[in-house]
C-alpha positions, 0 to 999 in steps of 0.5 A: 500500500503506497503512503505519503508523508507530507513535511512543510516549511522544508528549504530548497538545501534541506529538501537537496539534502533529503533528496540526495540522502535518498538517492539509492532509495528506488521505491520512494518518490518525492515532490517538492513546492515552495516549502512543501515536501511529499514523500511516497512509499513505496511505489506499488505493484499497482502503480507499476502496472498502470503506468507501464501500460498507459506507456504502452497504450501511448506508444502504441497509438504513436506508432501507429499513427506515424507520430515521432516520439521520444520517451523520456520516462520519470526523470526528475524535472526541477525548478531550481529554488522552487520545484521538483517531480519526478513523473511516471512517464513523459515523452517528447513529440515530434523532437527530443527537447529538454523539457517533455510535452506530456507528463503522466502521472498515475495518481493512487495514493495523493499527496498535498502537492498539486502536481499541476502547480509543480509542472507549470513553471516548467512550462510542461504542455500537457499533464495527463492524470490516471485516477481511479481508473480514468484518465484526465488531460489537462493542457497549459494554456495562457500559464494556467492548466485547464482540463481538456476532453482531448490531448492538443498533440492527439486531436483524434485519441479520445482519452475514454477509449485510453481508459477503456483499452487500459480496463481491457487490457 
């Protein structure tokens, strides 16, 4: 069962300090924002499950589609001073570029931390959530994210039928 501790009025050293110190740690996940800290552990089965198969759903659908793409995976997306994430999966479409344009994030257990506010000074295009089975998109527009019934690099993919193959699969 996954948990989160969440730690407030955490600086941007102590939170690098914490960071590194749980550096060897793969089952732990932590985000940051402004003072904020959440700590998951561990990463369940389930979350595993859910995040490999919406990748695989993903590229499926990209290669199908002809859509050039490049995975970037969770690796961890900083604002120096201010922000930090790791998200489950992300991919670059089109060209590889340092910041991805879709991040995924497998929501089982919540945090306090609003993901979205954590990907938004990273100017990250779009953030796709996967809740209870379900799957929300939510496109960065005019520095705010608003929830869209379609992702803006996918007009055609409804992300019903995303959450209806993944139940199938």
């Amino acid at each position: 069962m996954e948990r989160v501790v969440t730690l407030e009025g955490i600086s941007w050293e102590r939170f690098n300090k914490i960071e590194s110190d749980f550096d060897e740690v793969s089952s732990l996940k932590l985000s940051y924002l402004g003072g904020l800290l959440d700590i998951m552990a561990p990463i369940s089965d389930e979350h595993e499950n859910v995040k490999s198969t919406v990748g695989a759903l993903l590229e499926g659908y990209m290669r199908e589609k002809g859509i050039r793409f490049y995975r970037r995976g969770g690796f961890t997306l900083k604002k120096e001073g201010y922000s930090s994430c790791e998200p489950d999966e992300s991919y670059c479409i089109g060209t590889n570029k340092k910041v991805p344009d879709i991040v995924i994030e497998v929501i089982i257990t919540s945090g306090s931390i609003n993901k979205l506010d954590v990907y938004k000074p990273q100017n990250i295009p779009e953030v796709w959530f996967w809740k209870s089975s379900q799957l929300q998109v939510f496109h960065l527009k005019d520095g705010l994210y608003e929830e869209v019934e379609q992702s803006v690099f996918f007009p055609d993919l409804d992300e019903r039928e995303v959450s209806a193959l993944y139940r199938l699969s």
